[in-house]
N, C-alpha and C positions, 0 to 999 in steps of 0.2 A: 626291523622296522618299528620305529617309535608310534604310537598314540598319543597325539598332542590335540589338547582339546582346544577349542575357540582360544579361552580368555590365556592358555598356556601359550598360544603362538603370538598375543597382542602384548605382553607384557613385556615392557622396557622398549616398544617403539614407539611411543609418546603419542601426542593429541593429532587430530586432523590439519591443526589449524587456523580452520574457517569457522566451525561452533560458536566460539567467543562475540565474532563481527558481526553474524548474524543473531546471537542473544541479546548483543547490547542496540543493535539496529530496531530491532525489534521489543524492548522496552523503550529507548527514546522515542520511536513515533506512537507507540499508546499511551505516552506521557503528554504527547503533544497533542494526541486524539480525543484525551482523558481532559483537553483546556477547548480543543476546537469544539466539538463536537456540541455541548450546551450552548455555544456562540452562536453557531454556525445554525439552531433550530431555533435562536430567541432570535434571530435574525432572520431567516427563510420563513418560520412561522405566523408571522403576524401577514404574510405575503398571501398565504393561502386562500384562493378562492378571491381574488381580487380582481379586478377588471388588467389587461395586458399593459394598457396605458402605465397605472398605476407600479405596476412591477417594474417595467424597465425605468421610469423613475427612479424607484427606489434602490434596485441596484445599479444607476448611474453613479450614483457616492461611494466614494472609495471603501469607506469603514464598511458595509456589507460586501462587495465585493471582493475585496482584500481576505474576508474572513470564507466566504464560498471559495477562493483560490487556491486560500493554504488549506484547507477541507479537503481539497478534489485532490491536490499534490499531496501531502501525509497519508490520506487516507488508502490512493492508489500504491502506492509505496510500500506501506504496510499489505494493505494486501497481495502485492508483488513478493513482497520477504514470505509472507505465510504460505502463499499456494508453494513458491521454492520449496519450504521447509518440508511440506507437506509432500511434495513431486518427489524429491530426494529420499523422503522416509519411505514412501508406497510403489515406485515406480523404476525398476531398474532395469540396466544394459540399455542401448544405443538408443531405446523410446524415451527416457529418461531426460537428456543433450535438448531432445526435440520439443517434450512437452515445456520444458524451461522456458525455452526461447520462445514457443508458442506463447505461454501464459504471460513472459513479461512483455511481447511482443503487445497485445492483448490488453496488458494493464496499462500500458504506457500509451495505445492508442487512445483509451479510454479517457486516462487524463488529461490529453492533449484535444480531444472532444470535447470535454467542459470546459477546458481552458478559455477555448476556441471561442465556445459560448461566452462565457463571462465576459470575454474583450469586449465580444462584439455589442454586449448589453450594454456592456460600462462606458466605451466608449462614443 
């Protein structure tokens, strides 16, 4: 009987795969998070503490709106790749399937909640 350690049995079966798609997933929306985000509070910010009137107003125009949209959509996204990355590295066997599905199940609620909001503001 052999003694084969970890990295002795991985070697010459090559990558997972999936790594890649989610590294570069995950640098493009904090690239786009890294342009929303100063938008998205020089925009919401001057909002603050203003009468209700006033706000739906001001998010009736598309330029603030637009920029709350892709906010809510990037940012839940991103957060969706990370809690993955995160479930995947800390959580294993058949709780693992569930918390996924849970967490994107979750994130996707989330931004379809603001969404929902935004429309209804804007429009």
């Amino acid at each position: 009987m052999r003694y084969l350690t970890d990295r002795k049995r991985a070697v010459g079966l090559g990558s997972a795969k999936s790594g890649v798609h989610h590294l570069w997933a995950m640098k493009v929306s904090s690239v786009a998070l890294l342009i929303l985000m100063p938008l998205f509070v020089f925009t919401f910010g001057p909002m603050l503490g203003e009468p209700h009137e006033e706000v739906v107003a001001y998010f009736a125009r598309p330029f603030p709106a637009i920029v709350a949209a892709l906010t809510m959509i990037v940012g839940f996204k991103h957060f969706n790749d990370g809690v993955q990355v995160l479930i995947e590295d800390y959580i294993h066997g058949g709780v693992q399937k569930y918390a996924i599905i849970l967490m994107t199940c979750v994130s996707y609620a989330l931004m379809v909640t603001g969404l929902f909001a935004i429309a209804k503001i804007a429009l």
